[in-house]
N, C-alpha and C positions, 0 to 999 in steps of 0.2 A: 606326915609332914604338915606342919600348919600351913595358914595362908598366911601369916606374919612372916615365918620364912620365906617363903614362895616369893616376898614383894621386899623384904630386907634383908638380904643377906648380901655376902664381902661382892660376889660377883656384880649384881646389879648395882649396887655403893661405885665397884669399881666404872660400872662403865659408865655410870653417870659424870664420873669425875673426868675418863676421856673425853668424853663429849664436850665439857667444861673446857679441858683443855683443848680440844680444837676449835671449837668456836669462840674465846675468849685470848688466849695467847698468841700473835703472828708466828708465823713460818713462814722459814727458807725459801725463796725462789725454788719452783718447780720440785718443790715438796708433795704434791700428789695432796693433798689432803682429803679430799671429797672421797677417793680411792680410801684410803683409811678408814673411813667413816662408814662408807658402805661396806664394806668387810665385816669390820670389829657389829655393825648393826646386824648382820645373816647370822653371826657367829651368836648372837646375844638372841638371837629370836629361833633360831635351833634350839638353844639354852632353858627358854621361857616354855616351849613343845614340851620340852623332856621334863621337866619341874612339875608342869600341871597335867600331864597325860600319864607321865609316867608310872605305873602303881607303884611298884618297887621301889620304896622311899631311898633303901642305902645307897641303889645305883641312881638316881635321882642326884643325891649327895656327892657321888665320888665324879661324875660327869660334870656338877657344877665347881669342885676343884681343879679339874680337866682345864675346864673353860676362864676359872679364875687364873691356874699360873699364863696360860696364854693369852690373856689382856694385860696380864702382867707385865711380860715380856714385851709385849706389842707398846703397852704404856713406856715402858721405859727405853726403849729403843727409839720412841716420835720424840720422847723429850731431849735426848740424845741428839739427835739428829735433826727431826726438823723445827723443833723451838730453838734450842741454844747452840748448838751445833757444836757443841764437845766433843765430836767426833770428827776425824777426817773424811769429809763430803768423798773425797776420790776412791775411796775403800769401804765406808761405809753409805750407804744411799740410805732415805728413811723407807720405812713401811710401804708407803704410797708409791714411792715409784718402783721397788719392788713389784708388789699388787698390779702396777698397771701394763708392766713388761710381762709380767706371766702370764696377762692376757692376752698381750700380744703377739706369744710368742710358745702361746698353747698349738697352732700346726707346726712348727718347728720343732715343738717338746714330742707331740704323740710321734712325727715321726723318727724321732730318734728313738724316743722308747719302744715303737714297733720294729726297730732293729734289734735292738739291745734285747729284747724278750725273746726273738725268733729263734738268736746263737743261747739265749740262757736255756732255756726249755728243751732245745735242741739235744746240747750237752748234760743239762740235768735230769730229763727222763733216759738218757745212756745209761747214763751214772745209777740209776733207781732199779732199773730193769738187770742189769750187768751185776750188780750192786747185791740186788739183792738174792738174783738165782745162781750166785759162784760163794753168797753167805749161805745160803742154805746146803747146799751140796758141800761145800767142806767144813763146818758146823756138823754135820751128817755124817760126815765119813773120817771115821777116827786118824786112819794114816793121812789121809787127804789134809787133816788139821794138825798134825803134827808135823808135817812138812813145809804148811803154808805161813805156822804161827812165828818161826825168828824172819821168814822173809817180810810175811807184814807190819812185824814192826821195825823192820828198819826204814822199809819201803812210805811207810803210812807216817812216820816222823819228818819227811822231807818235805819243807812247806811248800804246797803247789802252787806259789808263786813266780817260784826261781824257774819253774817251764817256759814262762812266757816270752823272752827274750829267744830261747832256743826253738820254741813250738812255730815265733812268727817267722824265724828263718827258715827251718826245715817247710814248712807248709807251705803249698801254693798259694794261698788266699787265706787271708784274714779271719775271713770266717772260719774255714776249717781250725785252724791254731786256736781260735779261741773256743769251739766247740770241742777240743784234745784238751787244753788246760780246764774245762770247766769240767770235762767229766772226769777228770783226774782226783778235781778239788771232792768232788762229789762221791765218787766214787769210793775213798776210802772211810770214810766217817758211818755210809750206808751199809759196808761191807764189813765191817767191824761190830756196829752195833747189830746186826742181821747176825752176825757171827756168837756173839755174847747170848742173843735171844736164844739162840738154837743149843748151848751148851747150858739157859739156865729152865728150860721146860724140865719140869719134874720127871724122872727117869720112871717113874713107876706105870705114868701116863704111858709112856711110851713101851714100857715090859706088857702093859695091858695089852696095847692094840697088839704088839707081834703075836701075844697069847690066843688073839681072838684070828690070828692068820692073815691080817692087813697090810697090803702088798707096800713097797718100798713108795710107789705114784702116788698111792691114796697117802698114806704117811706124809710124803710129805705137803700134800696141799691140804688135806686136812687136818692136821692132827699139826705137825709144826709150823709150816707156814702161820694160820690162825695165832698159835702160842707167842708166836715172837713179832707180831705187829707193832705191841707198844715197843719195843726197842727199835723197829724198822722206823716209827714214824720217828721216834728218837733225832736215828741218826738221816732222816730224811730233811729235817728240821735243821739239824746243824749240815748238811749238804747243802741245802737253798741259800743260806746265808756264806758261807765259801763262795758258791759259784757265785753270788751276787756280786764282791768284791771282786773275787777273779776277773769275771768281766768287766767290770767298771775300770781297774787295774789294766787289766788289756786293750780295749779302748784309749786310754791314754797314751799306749807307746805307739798303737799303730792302726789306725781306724780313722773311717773317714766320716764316721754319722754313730751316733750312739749316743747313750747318756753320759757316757763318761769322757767321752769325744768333747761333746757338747761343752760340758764344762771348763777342759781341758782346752779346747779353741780359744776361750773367749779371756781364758786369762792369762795367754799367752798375747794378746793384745792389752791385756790390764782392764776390760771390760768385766770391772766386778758386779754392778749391777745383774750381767747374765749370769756370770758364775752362781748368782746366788739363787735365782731364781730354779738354775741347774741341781743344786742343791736343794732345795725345798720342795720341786720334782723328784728328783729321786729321793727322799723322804716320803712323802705321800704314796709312791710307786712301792716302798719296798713297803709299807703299813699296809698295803690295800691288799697286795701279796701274803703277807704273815695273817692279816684276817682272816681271807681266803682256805688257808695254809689251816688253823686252825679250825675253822668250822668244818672241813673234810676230815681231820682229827678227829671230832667230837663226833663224828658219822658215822667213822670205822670204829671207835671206841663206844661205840653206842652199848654196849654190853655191861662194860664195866661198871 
């Protein structure tokens, strides 16, 4: 990567033009602008780290496209809102007063999302564990899979939404109902792809170990368990993101702190400014999570 690039390209072009524009065109009453400023500048000097440290020229490249559509968006949302005001002030707020609510209203955010995580984790390691040692034993056991395969799919078809209504009434508490609908959600996607894994381990592997006298235990924690993770984490992948709606979902009809609460409060009052900051939190929350969620991937898959 030259240093002509490093100091001209669309990214810095662009932020310089922000800049232009907030210190050259007025804005809106209680436009926040200062708040903009300092943002879109961390975002642009994280930017400037990765460009000139970075070795890896392509991810260099693909990070400063990262960072180009989002001053993009951020550019054309201030001109939106707090120079011309094209937009309706009451449902749309600009940038800045976004930015300056989120920071106000970060002990508010963590503790909802330290509720919102307790019931998700709660219900999604159910669903993981349940999940995956009732995929392996009937994956395992021929009759056992022949008798469980027309109930799971009719069972596994029914979207574990339509629980929630019925989960918050049977259940004594809130939590419980939505720790039964999350590990519902969870449960079949884990159980299924754990299911597949275990019917597509090459059968020769396995005519081996019983040749060599390898007991039904060892089989299966060595020899299948191992074979069928990349399908486990598969359908563990598409489990996290279920139960994440499922809760947010559940939250909404019947919850009194949460992220999906959260949001759900505030725009039953017509408080769009939180609504949205509620939304850009649980954005950042479920990215940080899928990161996470990935680099424990790349751990267990370390083999491949």
């Amino acid at each position: 990567m030259t240093t002509a690039y490093k100091v001209f390209n669309k990214t810095n072009i662009l932020f310089a033009l922000f800049l232009i524009l907030e210190f050259c065109l007025p804005s809106v009453p209680k436009a926040c602008g200062t708040h903009t400023v300092i943002f879109i500048g961390i975002l642009q000097v994280i930017f400037w780290v990765r460009v000139f440290f970075l070795k890896d020229a392509r991810k260099a490249i693909v990070f400063g496209d990262i960072v180009f559509l989002v001053l993009l968006f951020l550019f054309a949302w201030e001109l939106a809102t707090a120079k011309f005001s094209a937009l309706d002030r009451f449902l749309y707020p600009t940038p800045g007063e976004v930015i300056k609510l989120f920071i106000t209203e970060i002990p508010d955010l963590i503790s909802a999302f330290l509720s919102s995580i307790t019931i998700l984790m709660s219900g999604y390691l159910l669903g993981v564990v349940v999940g995956v040692f009732l995929g392996l034993i009937v994956g395992w056991n021929k009759r056992l899979y022949e008798v469980a395969q027309p109930i799971t799919k009719m069972l596994a078809a029914i979207p574990p939404i339509v629980y929630i209504p019925y989960a918050i009434a049977i259940f004594p508490t809130f939590r419980l109902s939505s720790i039964f609908v999350i590990f519902i959600g969870s449960f079949w996607p884990i159980f299924t792809n754990t299911l597949s894994g275990v019917l597509d381990i090459d059968r020769k592997l396995i005519d081996s170990a019983r040749a060599l006298n390898v007991s039904n235990r060892n089989m299966l924690l060595h020899i299948i368990l191992p074979g069928t993770i990349p399908s486990i984490i598969s359908g563990a992948t598409i489990g996290l993101l279920f139960s994440f709606i499922l809760l947010t979902s559940a939250e909404m009809i019947g919850a009194t702190n949460g992220m999906g609460w959260y949001v759900k409060y505030f725009s039953d009052f017509a408080n769009y400014p939180k609504v949205l900051v509620g939304i850009v939190f649980m954005g950042i929350v479920v990215s940080c999570i899928k990161f996470f969620f990935e680099k424990l991937e790349k751990y267990l898959l370390r083999w491949r």
